[in-house]
C-alpha positions as CSV (number, residue, x, y, z in Angstrom):
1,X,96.1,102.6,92.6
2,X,99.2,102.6,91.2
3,X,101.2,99.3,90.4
4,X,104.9,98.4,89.3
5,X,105.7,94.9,88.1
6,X,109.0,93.9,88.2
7,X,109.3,91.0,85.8
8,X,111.5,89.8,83.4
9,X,109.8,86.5,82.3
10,X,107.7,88.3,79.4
11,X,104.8,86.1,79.2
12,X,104.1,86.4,82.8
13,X,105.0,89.9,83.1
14,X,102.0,90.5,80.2
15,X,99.5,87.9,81.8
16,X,100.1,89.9,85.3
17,X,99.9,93.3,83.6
18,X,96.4,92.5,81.6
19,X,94.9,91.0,84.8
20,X,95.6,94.0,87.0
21,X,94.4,96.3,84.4
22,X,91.0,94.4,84.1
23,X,91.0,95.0,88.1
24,X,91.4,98.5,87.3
25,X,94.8,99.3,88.8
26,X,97.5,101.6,86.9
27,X,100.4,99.4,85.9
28,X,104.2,100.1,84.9
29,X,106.1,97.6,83.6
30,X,109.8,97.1,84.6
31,X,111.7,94.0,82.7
32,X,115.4,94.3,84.1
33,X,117.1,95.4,87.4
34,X,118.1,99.1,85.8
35,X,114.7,99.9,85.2
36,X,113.2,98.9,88.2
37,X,116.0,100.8,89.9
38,X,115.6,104.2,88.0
39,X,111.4,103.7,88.5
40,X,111.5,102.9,92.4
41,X,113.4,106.3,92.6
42,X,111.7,108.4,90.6
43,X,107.9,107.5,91.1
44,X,105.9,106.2,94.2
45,X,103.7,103.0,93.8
46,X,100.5,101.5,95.8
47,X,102.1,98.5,95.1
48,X,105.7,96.8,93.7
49,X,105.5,93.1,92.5
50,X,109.2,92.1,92.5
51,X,111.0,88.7,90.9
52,X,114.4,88.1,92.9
53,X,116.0,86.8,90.1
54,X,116.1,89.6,87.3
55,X,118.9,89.7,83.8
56,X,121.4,91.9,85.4
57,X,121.0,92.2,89.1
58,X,119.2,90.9,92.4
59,X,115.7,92.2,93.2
60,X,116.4,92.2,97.2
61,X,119.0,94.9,96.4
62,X,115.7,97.1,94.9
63,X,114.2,96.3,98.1
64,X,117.3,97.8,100.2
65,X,117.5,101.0,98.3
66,X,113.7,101.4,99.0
67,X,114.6,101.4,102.7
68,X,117.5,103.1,102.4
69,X,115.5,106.0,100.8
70,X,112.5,105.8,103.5
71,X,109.9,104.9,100.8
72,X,106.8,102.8,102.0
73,X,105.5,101.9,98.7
74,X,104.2,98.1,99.2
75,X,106.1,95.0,98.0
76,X,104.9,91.7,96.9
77,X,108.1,89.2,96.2
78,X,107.2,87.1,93.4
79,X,110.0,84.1,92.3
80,X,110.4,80.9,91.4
81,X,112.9,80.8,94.4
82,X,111.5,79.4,97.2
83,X,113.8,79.1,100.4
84,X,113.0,79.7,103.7
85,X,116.6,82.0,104.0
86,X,115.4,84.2,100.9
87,X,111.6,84.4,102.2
88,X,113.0,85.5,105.9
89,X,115.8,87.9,103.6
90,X,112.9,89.9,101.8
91,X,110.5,90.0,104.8
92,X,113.8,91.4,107.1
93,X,114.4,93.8,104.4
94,X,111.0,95.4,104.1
95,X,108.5,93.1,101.7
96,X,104.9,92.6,102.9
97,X,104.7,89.2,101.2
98,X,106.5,86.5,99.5
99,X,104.2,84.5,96.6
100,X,106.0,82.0,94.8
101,X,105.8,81.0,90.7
102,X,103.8,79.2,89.8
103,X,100.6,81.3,91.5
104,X,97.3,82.0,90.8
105,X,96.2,85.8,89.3
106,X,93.0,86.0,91.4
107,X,95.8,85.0,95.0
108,X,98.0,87.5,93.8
109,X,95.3,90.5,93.2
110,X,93.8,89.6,96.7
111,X,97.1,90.0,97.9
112,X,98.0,93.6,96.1
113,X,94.1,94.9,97.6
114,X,95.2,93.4,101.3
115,X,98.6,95.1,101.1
116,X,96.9,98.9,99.7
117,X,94.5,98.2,102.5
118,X,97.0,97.8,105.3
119,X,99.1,100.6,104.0
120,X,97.1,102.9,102.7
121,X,93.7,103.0,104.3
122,X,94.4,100.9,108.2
123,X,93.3,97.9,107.0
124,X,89.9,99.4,105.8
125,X,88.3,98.8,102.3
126,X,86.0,102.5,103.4
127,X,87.6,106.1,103.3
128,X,85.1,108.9,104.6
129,X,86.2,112.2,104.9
130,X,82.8,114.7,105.7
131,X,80.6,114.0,103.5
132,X,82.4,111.8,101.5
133,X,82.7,108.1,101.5
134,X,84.2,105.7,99.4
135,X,83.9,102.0,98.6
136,X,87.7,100.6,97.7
137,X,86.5,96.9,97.0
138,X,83.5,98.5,95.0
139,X,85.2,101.2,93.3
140,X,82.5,103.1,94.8
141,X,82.0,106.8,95.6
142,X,79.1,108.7,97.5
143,X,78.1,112.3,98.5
144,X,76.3,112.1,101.5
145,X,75.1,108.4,101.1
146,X,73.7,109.4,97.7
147,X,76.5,107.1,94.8
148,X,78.2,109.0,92.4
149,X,78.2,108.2,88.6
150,X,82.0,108.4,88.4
151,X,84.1,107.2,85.1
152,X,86.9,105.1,86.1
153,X,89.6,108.1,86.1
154,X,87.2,110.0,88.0
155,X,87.2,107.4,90.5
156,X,90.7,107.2,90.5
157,X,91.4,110.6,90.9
158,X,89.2,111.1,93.7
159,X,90.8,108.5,95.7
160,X,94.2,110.1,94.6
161,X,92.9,113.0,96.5
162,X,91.8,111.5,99.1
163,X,94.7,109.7,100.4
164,X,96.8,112.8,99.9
165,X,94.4,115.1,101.3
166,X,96.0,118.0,103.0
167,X,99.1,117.6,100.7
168,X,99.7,119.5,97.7
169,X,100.1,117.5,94.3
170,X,102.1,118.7,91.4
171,X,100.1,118.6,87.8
172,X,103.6,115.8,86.6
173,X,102.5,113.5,89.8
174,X,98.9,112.9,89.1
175,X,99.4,112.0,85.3
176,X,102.0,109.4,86.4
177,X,99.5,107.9,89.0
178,X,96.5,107.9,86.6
179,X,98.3,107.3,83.4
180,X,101.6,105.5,84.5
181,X,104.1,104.8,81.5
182,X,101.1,105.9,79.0
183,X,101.6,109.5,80.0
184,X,104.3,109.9,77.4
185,X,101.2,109.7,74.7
186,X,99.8,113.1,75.9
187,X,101.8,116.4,75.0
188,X,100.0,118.3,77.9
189,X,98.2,118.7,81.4
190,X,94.7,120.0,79.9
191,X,93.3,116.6,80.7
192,X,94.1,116.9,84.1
193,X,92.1,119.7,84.3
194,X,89.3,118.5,82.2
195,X,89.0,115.2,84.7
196,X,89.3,117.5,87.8
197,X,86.4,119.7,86.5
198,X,83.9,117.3,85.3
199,X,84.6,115.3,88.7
200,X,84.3,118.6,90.8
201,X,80.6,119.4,88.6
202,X,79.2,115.9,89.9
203,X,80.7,116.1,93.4
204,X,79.0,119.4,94.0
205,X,75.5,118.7,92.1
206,X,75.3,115.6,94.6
207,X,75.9,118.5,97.4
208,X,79.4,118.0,98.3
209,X,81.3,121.6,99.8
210,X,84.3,122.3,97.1
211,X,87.3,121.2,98.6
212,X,89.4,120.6,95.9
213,X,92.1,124.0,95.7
214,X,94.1,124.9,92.8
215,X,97.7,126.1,94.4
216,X,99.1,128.5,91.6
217,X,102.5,127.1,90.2
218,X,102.1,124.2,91.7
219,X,99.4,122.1,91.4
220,X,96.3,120.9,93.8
221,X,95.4,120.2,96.9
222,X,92.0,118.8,98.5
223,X,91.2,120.1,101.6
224,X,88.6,121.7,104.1
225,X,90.7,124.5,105.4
């Protein structure tokens, strides 16, 4: 799952970022308004963690152009503002939650899994699909009841497919889920491919039917059809 903090204090913006990547989510960083803006409309996120109060602009205004634009990427308001008008503002205009400063890390990461839940899965933490079934508070992954030994991108990419299933997914978008801003380090795709092929070996040695369909030119969709 895919995470954007928008947060310009930079010793909370690191202490956020290193907690969420020990609870395994992909994380992009976003330290001023302009940033945040020019992420938001380019990529898709699981999950946006938004301060109000950023260097050079208001963070509700990041929250209008995500409704203006139809996006449904989940938002988490997190500011040292604390009035009832804002809190009704950022609700009104499309947030899922309002946590003010100072806050626990554990509250806040409870928080980021309940929104993905609601979102993404109906409020479930298990997505099955055939034989396949998958654990989201576990990080778990099984073939026909039987767990898979999965590394974490593995995991991740499975799940990636999972809640996209039917769609098809360009090689560009599933670096930027897995990899986030550290994409830029790689010059190529062939580690896609390398991750989609070792997790395809284990899938079908556990007995799982091949779903996963490379679309030439484009990229790859999982599917039964």
């Amino acid at each position: 799952m895919k995470i954007l903090i928008v947060e310009d204090e930079v010793e909370l913006c690191n202490s956020i970022l290193m907690y969420l990547k020990g609870e395994q989510y992909i994380c992009e960083v976003a330290t001023n308004y302009t940033s945040a803006l020019k992420k938001v409309d380019a990529f898709e996120y699981d999950c946006i963690l938004l301060d109000i109060t950023l260097p050079d602009g208001n963070g509700l205004k990041i929250l209008q152009e995500l409704k203006s634009n139809n996006k449904t990427d989940g938002v988490i308001i997190i500011s040292a503002r604390n009035s009832i008008n804002e809190r009704i503002t950022g609700l009104n205009l499309g947030a899922d939650d309002y946590l003010a400063k100072p806050f626990h890390l554990s509250e806040l990461s409870a928080r980021v899994a309940a929104i993905i839940r609601r979102r993404k899965f109906t409020g479930n933490n298990k997505i099955s699909f055939n034989e396949i079934s998958i654990n989201t508070d576990s990080r778990e992954a099984s073939i026909n009841q039987k767990q898979l030994d999965l590394t974490k991108k593995e995991y991740q990419l499975l799940l990636y497919f999972l809640v996209n299933k039917g769609k098809v997914i360009s090689k560009n978008a599933i670096a930027q889920h897995l990899w986030g801003d550290d994409m830029s380090t790689s010059y190529n795709f062939d580690f896609i491919y390398t991750h989609i092929k070792n997790l395809r070996k284990k899938m079908q040695e556990a007995g799982c039917a091949d779903y996963l369909k490379a679309v030439y030119g484009m990229g790859y969709k999982f599917t039964d059809t």
